[in-house]
C-alpha positions as CSV (number, residue, x, y, z in Angstrom):
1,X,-17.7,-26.9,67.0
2,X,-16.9,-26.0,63.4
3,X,-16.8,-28.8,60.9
4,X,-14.2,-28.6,57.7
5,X,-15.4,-28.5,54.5
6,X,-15.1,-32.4,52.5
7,X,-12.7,-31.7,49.4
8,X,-13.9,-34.5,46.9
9,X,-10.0,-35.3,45.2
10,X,-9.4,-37.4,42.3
11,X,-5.9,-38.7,41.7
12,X,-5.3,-38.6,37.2
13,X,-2.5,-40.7,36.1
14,X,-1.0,-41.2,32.8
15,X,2.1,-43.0,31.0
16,X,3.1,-41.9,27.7
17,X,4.1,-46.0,26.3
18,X,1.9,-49.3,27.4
19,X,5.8,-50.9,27.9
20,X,5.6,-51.8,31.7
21,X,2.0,-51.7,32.2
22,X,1.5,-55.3,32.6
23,X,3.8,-54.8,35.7
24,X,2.5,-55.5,39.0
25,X,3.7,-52.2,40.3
26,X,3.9,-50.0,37.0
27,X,4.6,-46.3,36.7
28,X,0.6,-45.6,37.2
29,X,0.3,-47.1,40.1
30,X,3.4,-45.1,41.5
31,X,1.9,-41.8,40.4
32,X,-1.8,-43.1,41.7
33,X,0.2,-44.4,45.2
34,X,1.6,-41.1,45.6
35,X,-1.3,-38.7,45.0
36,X,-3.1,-41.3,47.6
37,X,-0.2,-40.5,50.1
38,X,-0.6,-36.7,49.6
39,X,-4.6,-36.2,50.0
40,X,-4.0,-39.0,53.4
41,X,-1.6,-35.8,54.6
42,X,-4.7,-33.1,54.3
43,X,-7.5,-34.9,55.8
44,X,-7.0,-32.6,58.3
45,X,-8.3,-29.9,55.6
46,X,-11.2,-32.0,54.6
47,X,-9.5,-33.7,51.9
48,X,-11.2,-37.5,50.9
49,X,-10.4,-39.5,48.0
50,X,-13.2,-40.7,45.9
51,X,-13.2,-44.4,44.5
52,X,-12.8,-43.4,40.8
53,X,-9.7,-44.4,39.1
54,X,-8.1,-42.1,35.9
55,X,-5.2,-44.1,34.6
56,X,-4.3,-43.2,31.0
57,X,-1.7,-45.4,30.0
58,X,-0.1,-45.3,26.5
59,X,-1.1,-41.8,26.0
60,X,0.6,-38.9,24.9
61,X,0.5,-35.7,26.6
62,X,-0.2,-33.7,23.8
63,X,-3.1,-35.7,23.0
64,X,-6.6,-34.6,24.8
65,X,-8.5,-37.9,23.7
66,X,-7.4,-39.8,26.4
67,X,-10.2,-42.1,28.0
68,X,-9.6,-41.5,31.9
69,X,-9.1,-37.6,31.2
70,X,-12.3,-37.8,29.1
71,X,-14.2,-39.2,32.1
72,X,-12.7,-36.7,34.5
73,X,-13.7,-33.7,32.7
74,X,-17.4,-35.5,32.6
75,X,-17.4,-35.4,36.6
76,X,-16.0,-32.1,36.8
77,X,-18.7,-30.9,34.7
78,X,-21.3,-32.3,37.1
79,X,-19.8,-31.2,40.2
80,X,-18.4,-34.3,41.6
81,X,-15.4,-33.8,41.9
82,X,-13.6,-30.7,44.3
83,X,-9.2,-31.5,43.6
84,X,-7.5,-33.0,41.1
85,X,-4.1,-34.5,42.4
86,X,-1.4,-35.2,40.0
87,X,2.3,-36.3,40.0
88,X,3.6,-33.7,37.9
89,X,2.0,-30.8,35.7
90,X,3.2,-32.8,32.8
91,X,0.9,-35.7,33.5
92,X,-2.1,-33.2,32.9
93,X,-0.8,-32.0,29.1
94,X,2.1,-30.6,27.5
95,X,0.2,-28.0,25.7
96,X,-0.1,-24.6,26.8
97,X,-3.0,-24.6,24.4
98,X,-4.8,-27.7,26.0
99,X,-3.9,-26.5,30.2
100,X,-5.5,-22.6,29.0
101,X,-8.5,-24.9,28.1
102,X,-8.5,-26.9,30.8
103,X,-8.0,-24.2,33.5
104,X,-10.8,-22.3,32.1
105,X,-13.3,-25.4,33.1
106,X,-11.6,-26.0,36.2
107,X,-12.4,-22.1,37.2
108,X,-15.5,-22.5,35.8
109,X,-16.1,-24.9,38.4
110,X,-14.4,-24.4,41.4
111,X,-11.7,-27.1,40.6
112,X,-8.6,-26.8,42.4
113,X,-5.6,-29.0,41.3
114,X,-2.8,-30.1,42.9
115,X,1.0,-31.2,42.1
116,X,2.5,-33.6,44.7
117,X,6.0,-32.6,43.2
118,X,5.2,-29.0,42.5
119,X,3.3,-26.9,45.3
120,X,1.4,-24.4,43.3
121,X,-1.4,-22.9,44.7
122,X,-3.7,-21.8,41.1
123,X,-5.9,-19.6,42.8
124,X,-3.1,-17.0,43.6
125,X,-1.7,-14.9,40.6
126,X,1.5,-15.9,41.2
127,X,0.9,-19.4,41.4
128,X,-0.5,-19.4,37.7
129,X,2.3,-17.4,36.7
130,X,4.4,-20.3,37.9
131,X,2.3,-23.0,36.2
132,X,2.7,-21.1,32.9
133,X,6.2,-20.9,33.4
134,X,6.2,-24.7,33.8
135,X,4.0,-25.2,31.1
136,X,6.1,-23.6,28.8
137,X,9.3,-25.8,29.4
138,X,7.4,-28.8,29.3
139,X,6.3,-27.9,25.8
140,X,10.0,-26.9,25.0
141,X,11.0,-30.4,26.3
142,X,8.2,-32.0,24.1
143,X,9.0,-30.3,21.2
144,X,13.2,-31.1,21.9
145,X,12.0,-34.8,22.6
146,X,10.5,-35.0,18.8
147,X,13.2,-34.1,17.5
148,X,15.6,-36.5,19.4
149,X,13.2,-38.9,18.1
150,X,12.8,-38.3,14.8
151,X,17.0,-37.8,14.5
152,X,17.0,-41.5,15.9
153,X,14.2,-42.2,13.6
154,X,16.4,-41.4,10.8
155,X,19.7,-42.7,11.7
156,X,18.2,-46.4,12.8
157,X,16.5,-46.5,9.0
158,X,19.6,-45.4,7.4
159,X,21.1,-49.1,9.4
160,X,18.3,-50.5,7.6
161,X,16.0,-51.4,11.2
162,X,12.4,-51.2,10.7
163,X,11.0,-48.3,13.1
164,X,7.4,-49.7,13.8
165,X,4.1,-49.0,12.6
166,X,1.4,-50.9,11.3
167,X,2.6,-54.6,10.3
168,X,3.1,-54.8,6.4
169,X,1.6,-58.2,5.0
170,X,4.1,-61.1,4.3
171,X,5.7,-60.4,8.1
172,X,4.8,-60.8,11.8
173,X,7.0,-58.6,14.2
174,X,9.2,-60.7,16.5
175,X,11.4,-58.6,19.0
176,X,10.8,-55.7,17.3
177,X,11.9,-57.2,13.8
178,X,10.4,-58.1,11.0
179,X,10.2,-61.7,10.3
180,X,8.7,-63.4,7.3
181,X,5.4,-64.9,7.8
182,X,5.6,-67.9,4.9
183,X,1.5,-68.2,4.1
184,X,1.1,-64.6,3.8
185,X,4.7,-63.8,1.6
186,X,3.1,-66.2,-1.0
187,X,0.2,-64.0,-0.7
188,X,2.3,-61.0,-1.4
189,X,4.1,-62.9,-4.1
190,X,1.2,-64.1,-5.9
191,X,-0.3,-60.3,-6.1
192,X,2.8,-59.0,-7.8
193,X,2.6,-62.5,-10.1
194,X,-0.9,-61.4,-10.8
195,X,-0.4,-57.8,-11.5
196,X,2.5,-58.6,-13.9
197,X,-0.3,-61.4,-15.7
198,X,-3.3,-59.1,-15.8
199,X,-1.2,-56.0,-16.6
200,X,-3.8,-53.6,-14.8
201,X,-5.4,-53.1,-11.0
202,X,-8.7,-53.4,-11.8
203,X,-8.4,-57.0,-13.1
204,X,-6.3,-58.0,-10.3
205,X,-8.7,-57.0,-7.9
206,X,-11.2,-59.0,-10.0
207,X,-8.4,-62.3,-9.8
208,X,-7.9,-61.3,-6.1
209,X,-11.6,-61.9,-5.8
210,X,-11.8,-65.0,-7.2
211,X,-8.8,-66.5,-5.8
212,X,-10.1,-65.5,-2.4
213,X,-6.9,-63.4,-1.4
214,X,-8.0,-61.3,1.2
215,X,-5.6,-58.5,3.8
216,X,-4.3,-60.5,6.8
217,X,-6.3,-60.6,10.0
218,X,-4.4,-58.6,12.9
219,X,-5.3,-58.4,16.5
220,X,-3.6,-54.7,18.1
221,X,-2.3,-55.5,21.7
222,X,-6.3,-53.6,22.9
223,X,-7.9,-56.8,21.5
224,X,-8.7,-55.2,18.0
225,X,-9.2,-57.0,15.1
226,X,-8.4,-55.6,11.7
227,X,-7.9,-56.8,8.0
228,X,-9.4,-59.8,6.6
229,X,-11.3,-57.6,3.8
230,X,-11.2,-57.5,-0.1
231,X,-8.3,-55.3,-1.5
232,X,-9.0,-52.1,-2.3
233,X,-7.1,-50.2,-5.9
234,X,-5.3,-48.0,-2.7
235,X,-4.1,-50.6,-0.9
236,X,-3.1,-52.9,-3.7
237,X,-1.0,-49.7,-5.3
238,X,0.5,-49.3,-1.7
239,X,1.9,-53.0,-1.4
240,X,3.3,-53.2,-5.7
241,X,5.0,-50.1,-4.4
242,X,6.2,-51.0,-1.1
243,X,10.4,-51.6,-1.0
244,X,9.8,-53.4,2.0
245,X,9.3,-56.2,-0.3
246,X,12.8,-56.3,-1.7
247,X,14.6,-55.9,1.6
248,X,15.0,-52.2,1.7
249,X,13.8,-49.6,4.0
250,X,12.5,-46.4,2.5
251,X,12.7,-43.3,4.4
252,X,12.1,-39.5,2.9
253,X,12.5,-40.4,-1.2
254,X,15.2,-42.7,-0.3
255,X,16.0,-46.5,0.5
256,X,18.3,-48.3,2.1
257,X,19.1,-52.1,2.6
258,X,16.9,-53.1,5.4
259,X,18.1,-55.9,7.9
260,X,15.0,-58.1,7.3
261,X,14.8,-60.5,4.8
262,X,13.0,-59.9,1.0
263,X,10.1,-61.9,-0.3
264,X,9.8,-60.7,-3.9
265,X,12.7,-61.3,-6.1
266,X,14.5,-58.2,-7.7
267,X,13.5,-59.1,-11.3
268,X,9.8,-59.2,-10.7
269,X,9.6,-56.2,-8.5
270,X,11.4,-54.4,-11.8
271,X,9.2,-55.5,-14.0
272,X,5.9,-54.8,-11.7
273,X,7.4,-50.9,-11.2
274,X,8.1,-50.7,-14.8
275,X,4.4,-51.9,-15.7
276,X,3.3,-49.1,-13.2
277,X,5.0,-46.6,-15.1
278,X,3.8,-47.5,-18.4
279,X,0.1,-48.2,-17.0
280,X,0.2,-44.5,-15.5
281,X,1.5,-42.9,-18.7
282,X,-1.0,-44.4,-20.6
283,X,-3.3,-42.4,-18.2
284,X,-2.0,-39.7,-18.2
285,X,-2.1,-39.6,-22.3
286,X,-5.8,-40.4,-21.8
287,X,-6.3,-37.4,-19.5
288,X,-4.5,-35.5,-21.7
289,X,-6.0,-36.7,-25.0
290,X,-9.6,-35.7,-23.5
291,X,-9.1,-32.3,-21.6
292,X,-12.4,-30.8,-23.3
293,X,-14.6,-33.3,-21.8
294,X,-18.0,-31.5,-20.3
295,X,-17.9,-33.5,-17.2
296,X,-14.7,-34.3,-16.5
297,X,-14.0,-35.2,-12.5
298,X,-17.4,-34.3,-11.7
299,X,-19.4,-37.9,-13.2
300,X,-20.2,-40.8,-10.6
301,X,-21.8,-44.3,-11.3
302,X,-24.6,-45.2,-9.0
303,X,-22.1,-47.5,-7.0
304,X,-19.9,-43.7,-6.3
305,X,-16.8,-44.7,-8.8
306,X,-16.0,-42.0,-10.6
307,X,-16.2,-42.3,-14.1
308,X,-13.4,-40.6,-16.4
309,X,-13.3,-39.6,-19.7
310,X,-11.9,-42.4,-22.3
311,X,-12.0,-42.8,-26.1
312,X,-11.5,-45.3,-28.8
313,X,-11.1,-44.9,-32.7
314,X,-12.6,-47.6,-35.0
315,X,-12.5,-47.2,-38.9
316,X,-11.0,-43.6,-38.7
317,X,-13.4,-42.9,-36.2
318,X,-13.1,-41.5,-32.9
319,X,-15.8,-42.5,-30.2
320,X,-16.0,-40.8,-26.8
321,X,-17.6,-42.3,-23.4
322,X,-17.3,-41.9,-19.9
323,X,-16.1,-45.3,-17.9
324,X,-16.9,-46.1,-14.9
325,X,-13.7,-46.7,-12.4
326,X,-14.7,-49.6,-10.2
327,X,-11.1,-50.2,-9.2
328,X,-11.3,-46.8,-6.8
329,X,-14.3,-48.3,-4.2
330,X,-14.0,-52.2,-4.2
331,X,-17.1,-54.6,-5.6
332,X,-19.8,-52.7,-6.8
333,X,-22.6,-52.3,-4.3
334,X,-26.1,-53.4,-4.7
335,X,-29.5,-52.4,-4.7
336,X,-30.1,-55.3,-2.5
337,X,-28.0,-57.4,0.5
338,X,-26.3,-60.3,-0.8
339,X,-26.4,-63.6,0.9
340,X,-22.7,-64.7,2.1
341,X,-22.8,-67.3,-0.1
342,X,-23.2,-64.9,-2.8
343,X,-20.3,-62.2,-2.0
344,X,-17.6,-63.8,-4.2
345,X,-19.9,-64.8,-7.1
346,X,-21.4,-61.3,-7.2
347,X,-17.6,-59.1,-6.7
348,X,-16.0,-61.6,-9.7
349,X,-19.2,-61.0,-11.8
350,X,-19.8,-57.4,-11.2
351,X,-16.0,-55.5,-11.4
352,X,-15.0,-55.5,-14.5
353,X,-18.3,-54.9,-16.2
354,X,-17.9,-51.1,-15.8
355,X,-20.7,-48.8,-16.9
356,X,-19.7,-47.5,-19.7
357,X,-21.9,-44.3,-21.6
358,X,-21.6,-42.3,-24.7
359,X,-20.1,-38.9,-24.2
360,X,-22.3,-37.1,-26.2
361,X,-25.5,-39.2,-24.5
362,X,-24.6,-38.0,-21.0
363,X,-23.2,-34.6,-22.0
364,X,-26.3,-33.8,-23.6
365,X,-29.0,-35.5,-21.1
366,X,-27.1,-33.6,-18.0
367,X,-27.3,-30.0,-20.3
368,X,-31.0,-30.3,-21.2
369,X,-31.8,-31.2,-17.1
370,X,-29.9,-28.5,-16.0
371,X,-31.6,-26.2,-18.7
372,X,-34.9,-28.3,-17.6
373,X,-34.3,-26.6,-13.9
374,X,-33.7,-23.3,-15.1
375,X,-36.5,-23.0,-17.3
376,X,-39.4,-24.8,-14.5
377,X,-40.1,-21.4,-12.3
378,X,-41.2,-23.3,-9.0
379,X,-37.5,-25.5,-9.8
380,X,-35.9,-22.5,-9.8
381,X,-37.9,-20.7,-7.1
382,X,-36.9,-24.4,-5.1
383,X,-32.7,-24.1,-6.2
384,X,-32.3,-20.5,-5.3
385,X,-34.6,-20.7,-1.8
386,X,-36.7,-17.7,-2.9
387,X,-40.2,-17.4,-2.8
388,X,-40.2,-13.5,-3.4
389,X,-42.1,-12.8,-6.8
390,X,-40.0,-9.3,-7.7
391,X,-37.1,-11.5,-7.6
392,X,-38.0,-14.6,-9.0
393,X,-39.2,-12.8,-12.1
394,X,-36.3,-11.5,-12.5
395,X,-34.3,-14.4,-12.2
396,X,-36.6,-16.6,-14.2
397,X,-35.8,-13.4,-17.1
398,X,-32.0,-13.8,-16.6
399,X,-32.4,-17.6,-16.7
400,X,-34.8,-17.2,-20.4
401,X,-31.7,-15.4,-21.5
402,X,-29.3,-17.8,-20.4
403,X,-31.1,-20.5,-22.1
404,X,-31.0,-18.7,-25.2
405,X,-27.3,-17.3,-25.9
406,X,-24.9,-19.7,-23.4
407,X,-23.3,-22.1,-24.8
408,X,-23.0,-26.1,-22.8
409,X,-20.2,-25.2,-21.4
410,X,-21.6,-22.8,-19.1
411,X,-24.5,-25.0,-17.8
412,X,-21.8,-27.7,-16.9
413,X,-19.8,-25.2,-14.7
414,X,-22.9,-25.2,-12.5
415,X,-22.7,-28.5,-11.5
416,X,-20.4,-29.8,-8.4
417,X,-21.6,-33.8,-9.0
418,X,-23.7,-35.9,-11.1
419,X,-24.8,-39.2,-10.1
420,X,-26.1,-41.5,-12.8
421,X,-28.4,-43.8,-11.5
422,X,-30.9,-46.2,-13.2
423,X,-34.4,-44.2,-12.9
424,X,-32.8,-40.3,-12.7
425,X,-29.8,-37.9,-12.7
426,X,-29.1,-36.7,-9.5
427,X,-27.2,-33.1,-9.9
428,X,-25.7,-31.0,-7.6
429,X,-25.4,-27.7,-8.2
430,X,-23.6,-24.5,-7.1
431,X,-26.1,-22.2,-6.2
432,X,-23.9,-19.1,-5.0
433,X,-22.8,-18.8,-9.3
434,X,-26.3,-19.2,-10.1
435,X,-27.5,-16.5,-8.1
436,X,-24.8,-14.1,-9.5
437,X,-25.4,-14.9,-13.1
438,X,-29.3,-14.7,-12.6
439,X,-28.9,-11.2,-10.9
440,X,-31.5,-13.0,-7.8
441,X,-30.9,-12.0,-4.2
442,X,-29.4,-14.6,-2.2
443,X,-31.5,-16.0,0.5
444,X,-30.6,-15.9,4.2
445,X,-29.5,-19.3,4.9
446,X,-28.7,-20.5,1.1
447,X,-26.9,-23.8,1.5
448,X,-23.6,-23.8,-1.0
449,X,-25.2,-26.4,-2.8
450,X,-28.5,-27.8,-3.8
451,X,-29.5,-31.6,-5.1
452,X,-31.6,-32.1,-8.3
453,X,-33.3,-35.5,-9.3
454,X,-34.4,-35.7,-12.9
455,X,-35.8,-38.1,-13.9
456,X,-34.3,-40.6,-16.6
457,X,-34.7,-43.4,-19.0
458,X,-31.9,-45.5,-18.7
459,X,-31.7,-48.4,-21.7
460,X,-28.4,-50.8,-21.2
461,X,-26.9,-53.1,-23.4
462,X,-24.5,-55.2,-22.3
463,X,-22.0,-52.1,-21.2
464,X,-23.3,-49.5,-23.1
465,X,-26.2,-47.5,-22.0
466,X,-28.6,-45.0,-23.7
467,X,-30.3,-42.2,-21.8
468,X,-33.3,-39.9,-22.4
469,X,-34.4,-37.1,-20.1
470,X,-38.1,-37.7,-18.8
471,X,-39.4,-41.5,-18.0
472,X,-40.6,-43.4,-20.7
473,X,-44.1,-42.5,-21.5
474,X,-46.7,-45.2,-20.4
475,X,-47.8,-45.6,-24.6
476,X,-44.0,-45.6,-25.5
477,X,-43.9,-47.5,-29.2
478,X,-42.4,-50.8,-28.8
479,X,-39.3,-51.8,-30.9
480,X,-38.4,-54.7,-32.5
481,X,-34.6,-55.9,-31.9
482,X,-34.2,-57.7,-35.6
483,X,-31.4,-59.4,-34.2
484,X,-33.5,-61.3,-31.6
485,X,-36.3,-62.1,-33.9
486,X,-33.9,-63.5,-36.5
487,X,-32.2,-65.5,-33.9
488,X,-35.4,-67.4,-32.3
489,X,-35.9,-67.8,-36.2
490,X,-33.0,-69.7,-37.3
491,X,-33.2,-71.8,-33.8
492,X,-36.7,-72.8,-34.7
493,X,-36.1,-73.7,-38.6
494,X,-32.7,-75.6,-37.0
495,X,-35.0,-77.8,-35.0
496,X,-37.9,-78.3,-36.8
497,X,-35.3,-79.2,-39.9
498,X,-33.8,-81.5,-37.4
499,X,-36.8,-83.1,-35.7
500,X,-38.0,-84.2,-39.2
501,X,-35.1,-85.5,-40.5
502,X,-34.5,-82.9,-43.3
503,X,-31.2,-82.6,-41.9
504,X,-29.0,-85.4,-39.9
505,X,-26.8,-83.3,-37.8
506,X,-26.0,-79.8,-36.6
507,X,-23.0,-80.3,-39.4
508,X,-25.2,-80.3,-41.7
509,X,-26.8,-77.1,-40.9
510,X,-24.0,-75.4,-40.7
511,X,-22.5,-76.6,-44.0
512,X,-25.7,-75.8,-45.6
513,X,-26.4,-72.4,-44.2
514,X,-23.1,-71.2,-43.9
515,X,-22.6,-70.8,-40.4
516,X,-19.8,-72.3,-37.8
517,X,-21.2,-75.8,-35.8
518,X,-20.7,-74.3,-32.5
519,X,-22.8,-71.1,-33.2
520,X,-25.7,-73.3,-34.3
521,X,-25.1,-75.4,-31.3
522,X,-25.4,-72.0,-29.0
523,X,-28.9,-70.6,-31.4
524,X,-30.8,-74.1,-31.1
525,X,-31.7,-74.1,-27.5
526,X,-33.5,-70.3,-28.6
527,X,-36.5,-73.0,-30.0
528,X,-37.5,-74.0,-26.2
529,X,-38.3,-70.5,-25.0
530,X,-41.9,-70.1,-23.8
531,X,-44.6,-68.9,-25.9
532,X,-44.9,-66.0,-24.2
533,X,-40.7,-65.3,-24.5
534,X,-41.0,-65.8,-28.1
535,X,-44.2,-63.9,-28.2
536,X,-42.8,-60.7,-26.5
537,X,-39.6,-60.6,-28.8
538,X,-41.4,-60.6,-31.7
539,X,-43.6,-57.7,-30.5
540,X,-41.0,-55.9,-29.5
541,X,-41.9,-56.2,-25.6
542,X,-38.6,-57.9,-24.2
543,X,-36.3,-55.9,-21.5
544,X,-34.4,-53.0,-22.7
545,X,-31.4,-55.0,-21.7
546,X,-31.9,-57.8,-23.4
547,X,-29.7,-59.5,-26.2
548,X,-29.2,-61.8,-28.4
549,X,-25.7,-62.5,-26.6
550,X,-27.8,-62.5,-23.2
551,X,-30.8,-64.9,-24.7
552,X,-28.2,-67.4,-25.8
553,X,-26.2,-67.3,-23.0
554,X,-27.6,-66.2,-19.9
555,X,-31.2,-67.6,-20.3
556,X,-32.3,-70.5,-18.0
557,X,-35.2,-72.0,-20.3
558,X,-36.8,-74.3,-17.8
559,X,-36.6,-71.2,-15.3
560,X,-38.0,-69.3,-18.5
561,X,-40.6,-71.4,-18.7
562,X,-42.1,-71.9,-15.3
563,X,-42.2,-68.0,-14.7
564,X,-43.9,-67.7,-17.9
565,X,-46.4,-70.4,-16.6
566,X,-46.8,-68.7,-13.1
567,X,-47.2,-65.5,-14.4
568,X,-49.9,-66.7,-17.3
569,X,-52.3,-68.7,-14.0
């Protein structure tokens, strides 16, 4: 007696919208019910369903990242599975593209599949002729359906309806209209009241920060949560510019009065859009007023903001630096986690004290390390990926020549990115150009582009910063900051002229030496500094980064003193 073959079938299901899934008996079950009723009709042929369910719903047919599909393919890849039973073709994909794919693995492993509503046999010629056939009205269909939808798209936003998508802040969706949600529209408010204050992004992120305004917290209809993070300079640009606000719905360059009600009165949306305008000619003057600049676009802080070109002119003279663009990532990262009770203190401190460098400095450290590279043989031997001594000499020749006729200009168009960080410039460099110009022969395998550290002494003050190729030699001459040594003198003749009497009040000092009361209030405190403080200023052995601004105003003296003290034991 002859036993029949088992046929291991899996029924796939899938529903383009989730509207009607949370039906009892829902279009997926239908599908899943008939496919059950069909493989029931060939046991005869050896035909057994397999426990596995493949419901997609809320998934397009043009889209292949569905979950269920994604865990079908996985068991036909590993031989578990014999037929797949569908509905229609349709349910599969649309795409001609996608089924060519798809029919390729299935052959590959001796997949059969099956339409209950469509008999097609696909390991006949003619019954993949028929599936293409199919196939290609189905994508016809799709296409015709997109634009059905994107005609009703346009006609429902010309009547002012809002069409769906993510939820803008100030509103909750309530029968598929927008309603005003109260707390968050005088969130929305109070950005556009803070942008027309502070006159510029980046300090209303930095007021946004510190009066704890945050996106709204959204849960999708899957259970995801989204939002409650800091504003970013993109999303705070996309809600000043949003019509939404005003009560109009924008669609393709153009508005129209939308049936939802406004949150931000007409005048101040006006004024916020004319601020805009103003803020991004001033920019684009800027850009324009510095076109020459060395490393224009291609400059990065530590943090990853990029840092344009900017200048000011005091006393007839014009002073060029690069500044750092915090607005573009958010707070400034770290070097270190901060505690949670920390992240608001450390985003308002940090964001608007942007790094700010000379041009000239930076232009002229990033030249001499990329001249640095050029001119180290086992550097260059490292950037081009050639070991071969024939061509490295002659490379290292073209590179001596380079070094001695190019002009700045030339070294810069080498470079893809420099990172300025606080021990080294990191440089990335083009090596494909390099090779040409140095007349070496490209090695198999050279990677487009290669990183250079260099390293870097990196002196701040306050927001300026001064930078010297090569660390700081171990014997390096100390300097003395004569604006820190006279201020720890005038606080200690203040107090000693106070502590004996010579004086009666802080008045009095300032009357007699010519200086405001509040000032000699600010300098007096200097004369509690530890010995060893004092001691190191007057040596010239404080931080780099220290001044007289930071000693009067930043210094904890009893902190002062007990690390002194611990570090003395």
């Amino acid at each position: 007696m002859s036993e029949h073959k088992i046929f291991r079938c899996a029924v796939y299901s899938r529903k383009s919208s989730e509207e009607g899934l949370e039906q009892d008996f829902n279009s997926l079950e239908a599908q899943r019910e008939a496919g059950e009723a069909y493989i029931r009709s060939q046991a005869h042929e050896g035909w057994k369903l397999i426990p596995d369910r493949f419901d997609d719903g809320g998934f397009s047919g043009g889209n292949m990242e569905r979950p269920a599909l994604g865990k079908l393919m996985s068991m036909v890849r590993d031989g578990k599975v014999d037929v797949i039973v569908i509905y229609k073709i349709d349910r599969l994909t649309r795409s001609l593209t996608d089924f060519a794919r798809l029919a390729e693995i299935f052959d590959k492993h001796g997949v059969s599949f099956v339409s209950v509503t469509q008999q097609f046999n696909t390991t006949t010629p003619m019954g993949r002729l028929m599936l293409n056939v199919l196939l290609s009205f189905a994508q016809f269909e799709r296409e015709i359906t997109g634009e059905r939808i994107r005609d009703k798209i346009a006609a429902s936003k010309k009547k002012g309806m809002w069409m769906g998508g993510p939820t803008p802040m100030g509103y909750d969706v309530r029968d598929r209209q927008l309603v005003v949600n109260e707390t968050q529209a005088a969130a929305v408010r109070r950005v556009f009241e803070l942008y027309l204050d502070e006159g510029n992004v980046p300090a209303l992120l930095e007021r946004l920060v510190r009066e704890r305004i945050k996106t709204p917290v959204r849960v999708s209809s899957r259970g995801k949560h989204t939002g409650g993070l800091w504003f970013t300079r993109g999303h705070v640009y996309k809600l000043l510019s949003n019509p939404l606000y005003i009560g109009q719905i924008a669609h393709k360059g153009t508005t129209h009065p939308g049936q939802h009600t406004a949150i931000v009165n007409r005048k101040v949306w006006d004024a916020v859009q004319a601020s805009k305008n103003t803020q991004g000619e001033r920019a684009r003057r800027r850009r324009a007023a510095t076109p020459d600049a060395l490393l224009a676009g291609k400059l990065f802080s530590e943090a990853g903001c990029p840092m344009l070109p900017a200048h000011t002119v005091r006393a007839g003279r014009r002073y060029e630096y690069y500044v750092e663009q915090l607005g573009s990532t958010g707070p400034r990262p770290t070097l270190e986690p901060l505690a949670p009770t920390t992240e608001l203190a450390h985003a308002a401190r940090n964001r608007p004290n942007r790094l700010r460098v000379p041009a000239a400095e930076i232009d002229t450290a990033v030249v001499a390390a990329v001249k640095g590279v050029l001119a180290d043989r086992s550097k260059l031997a490292e950037l081009l990926g050639t070991g071969e001594a024939r061509s490295l000499t002659h490379a290292s020749e073209s590179a001596a020549r380079l070094l001695a006729s190019q002009s700045d200009r030339t070294f810069a168009e080498c470079l893809v990115r420099v990172v300025v960080t606080r021990s080294s410039l990191r440089l990335t460099l083009s090596t494909r150009p390099l090779v040409q110009n140095l007349g070496a022969i490209e090695a198999e395998g050279l990677p487009d582009t290669r990183d250079v550290d260099v390293p870097l002494t990196y002196r701040k003050r306050g927001v300026q910063a001064k930078l010297t190729i090569g660390a700081p030699p171990p014997n390096e001459r100390r300097r003395v900051d004569a604006t820190l040594v006279t201020a720890i003198a005038r606080a200690f003749d203040w107090f000693e002229r106070l502590s004996t009497g010579k004086v009666p009040s802080i008045d009095a000092i300032a009357a007699e030496d010519g200086f405001d009361a509040g000032y000699v209030s600010h300098i007096l405190p200097l004369a509690f500094h530890s010995p060893q403080t004092v001691i190191d200023i007057l040596s010239g052995g404080q931080s780099s980064e220290m001044t007289a601004n930071q000693l009067i105003w930043k210094t904890d003296v009893h902190t002062a003193w007990r690390s002194r003290e611990h570090h003395s034991q």
